[in-house]
N, C-alpha and C positions, 0 to 999 in steps of 0.2 A: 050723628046718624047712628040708628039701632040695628042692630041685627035682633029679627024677631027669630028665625030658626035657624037649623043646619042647610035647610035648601039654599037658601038667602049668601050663609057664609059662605057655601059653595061656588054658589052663580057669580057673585063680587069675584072671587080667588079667579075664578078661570077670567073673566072678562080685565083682571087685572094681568095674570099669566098673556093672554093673547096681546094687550097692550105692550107689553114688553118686550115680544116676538116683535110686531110688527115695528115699531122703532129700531130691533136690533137691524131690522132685514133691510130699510131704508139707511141707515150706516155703515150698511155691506156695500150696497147699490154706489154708497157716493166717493167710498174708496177702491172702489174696481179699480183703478187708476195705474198703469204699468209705469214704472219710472226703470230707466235702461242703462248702464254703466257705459260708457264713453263705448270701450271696445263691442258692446251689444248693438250698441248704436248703428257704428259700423259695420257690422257684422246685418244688423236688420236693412241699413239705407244699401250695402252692395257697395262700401266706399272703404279707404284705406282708414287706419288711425290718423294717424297726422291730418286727413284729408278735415274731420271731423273736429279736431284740434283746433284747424285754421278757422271752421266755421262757427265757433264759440270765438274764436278769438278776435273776428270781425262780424260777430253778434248776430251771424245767419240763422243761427236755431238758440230756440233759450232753451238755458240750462239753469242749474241752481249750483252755487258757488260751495257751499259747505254739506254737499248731500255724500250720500255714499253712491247713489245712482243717480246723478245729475241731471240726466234727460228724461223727459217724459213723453212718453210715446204718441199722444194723440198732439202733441205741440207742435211734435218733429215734424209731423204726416200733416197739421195744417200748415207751418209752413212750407213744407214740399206744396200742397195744395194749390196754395198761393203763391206759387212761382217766387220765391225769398229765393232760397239756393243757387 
């Protein structure tokens, strides 16, 4: 492909800049995602720690085993949802 002028190299550059954008904004979109520390957890469900302890430990809510914020909030809330707890 040739670029015959400056309008040309222009028009490419932005249609290439907005490409760019719009990929960034769809990888913002897909990591919105809250993940909540055990005591957040608690503190969001209105429950004790230990309470939250027990239900990871008889596999009522998933968590993630080597995270720093183990819970993820829209997991918790479907299984509240779904009557798990």
């Amino acid at each position: 492909m040739f670029i015959q002028d400056k309008k040309e190299f222009f028009n490419l550059l932005n249609e290439w800049e907005e490409s760019k954008h719009s990929v960034q904004k769809k990888e913002v979109k897909e990591s919105d995602e809250i993940y909540l520390s055990q005591r957040e957890a608690a503190k969001f469900l209105r429950v004790s720690l230990p309470t939250i302890i027990a239900w990871k430990k008889a596999r009522k809510i998933p968590f993630y085993q080597h995270a720093v914020n183990p819970v993820q909030k829209s997991e918790v809330l479907e299984a509240m949802k779904s009557s798990v707890l």
